[in-house]
Structures are given as structure tokens and as C-alpha cells.
N, C-alpha and C positions, 0 to 999 in steps of 0.2 A: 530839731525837736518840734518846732511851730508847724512844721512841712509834717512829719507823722501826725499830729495831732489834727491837719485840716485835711487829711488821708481817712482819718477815721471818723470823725463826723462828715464830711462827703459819702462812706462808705456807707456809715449808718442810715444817713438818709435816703439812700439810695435804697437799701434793701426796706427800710420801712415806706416809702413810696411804691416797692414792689410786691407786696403782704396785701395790700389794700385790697378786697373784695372788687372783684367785675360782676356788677351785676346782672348784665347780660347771661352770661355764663351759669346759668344755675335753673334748676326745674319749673321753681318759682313761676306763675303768668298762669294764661288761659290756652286751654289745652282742647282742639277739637277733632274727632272721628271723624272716618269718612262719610258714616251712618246718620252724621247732626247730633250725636252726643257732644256735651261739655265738660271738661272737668276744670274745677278753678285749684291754684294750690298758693297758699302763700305761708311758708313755712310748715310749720306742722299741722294748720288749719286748713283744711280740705273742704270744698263742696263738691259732692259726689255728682256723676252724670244723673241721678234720680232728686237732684237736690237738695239733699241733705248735709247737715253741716257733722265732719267727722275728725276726731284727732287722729293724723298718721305718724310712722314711722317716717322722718324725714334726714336726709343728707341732702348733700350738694346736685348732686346728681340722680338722686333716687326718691321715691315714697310707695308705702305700703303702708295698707290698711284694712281691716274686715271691713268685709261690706256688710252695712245694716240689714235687721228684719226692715222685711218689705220691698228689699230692692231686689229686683233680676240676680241670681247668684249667690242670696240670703248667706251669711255665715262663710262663702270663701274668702279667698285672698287679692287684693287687687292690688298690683303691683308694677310700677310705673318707673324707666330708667333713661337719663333722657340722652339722645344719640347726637343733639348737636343744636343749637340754638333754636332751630325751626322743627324739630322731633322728636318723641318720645316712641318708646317701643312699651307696649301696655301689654300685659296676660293677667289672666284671672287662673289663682292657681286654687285648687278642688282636691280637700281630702285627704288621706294618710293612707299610703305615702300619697305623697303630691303627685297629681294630675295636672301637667299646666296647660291649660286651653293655648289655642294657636296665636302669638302674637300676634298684635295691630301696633301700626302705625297712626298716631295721630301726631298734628301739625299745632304751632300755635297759631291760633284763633286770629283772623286778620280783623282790625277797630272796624266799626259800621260806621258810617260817614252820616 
């Protein structure tokens, strides 16, 4: 019965050790074009390439957002899915039905020294 019992708290702490967020692994960080746009994202708080600060639709892997008056694109869709730790696949989607402009690749952003 001692041997079941050190079975299953072993077990437990194992899968609760395995649940733990990878930070790494998520959209999260600083996001750059090939163009020298920026996009920063940190949860559901965005700063757009035009610099403005905007609430997005956020998950693990993804964010979408309208883009404000006054920026390039006013009123569409900007929508951002990220392809692997160093990628994001971006389109700007326009309109009803949806029109989605040609995906980009942006990279994250390397620190300035």
C-alpha cells in the first residue's frame, strides 16, 4: 500500500511539473518585419507597428486585433500566428467577406547591444 501511495504522488508531481508554462514557447516578445516594422505583444496588450498601444484577441500561439484610425489599414484585421520560436506568419485581413492580404514573415526582434 506505501509503494501505491509513493506511485501516485511521484505520478502527480511529475505531471504537475509537466503543466508548467514554457515560456519560450508562446507569441509573447518582440516581433520585427523585413520592412523595420515592430510589433511588441505581451499578453493581450499590444503595441502596434504605428505605435500605439491596443487590446488584442490573444492565445498561446496567436493575436488579432483592429487596427486603429490613423494607422496604414485603418479598421482591418491584423492577425498574427506564431510558426516556431523565432516566426510569426502576419496578414492583414480587409473586409466582408475577408480579403486577406499576402502573408509576412516576421522574425523576433534580435537585443541591440
Amino acid at each position: 500500500m506505501a509503494q501505491l501511495l509513493k506511485i501516485c504522488v511521484l505520478t502527480t508531481a511529475l505531471i504537475g511539473a509537466m503543466s508548467q508554462p514554457v515560456f519560450a514557447d508562446q507569441i509573447n516578445g518582440n516581433w520585427c518585419s523585413a520592412s523595420g516594422k515592430t510589433l511588441s505583444i505581451n499578453g493581450s496588450d499590444v503595441i502596434t507597428p504605428a505605435g500605439n498601444q491596443v487590446s488584442a484577441n490573444h492565445e498561446r500561439h496567436h493575436i488579432d486585433y483592429q487596427i486603429p484610425a490613423g494607422e496604414p489599414n485603418a479598421g482591418a484585421q491584423f492577425s498574427a500566428d506564431q510558426l516556431n520560436d523565432n516566426e510569426i506568419s502576419v496578414k492583414i485581413i480587409k473586409g466582408t467577406p475577408s480579403i486577406e492580404g499576402k502573408s509576412e514573415i516576421w522574425t523576433a526582434c534580435k537585443p541591440t547591444v
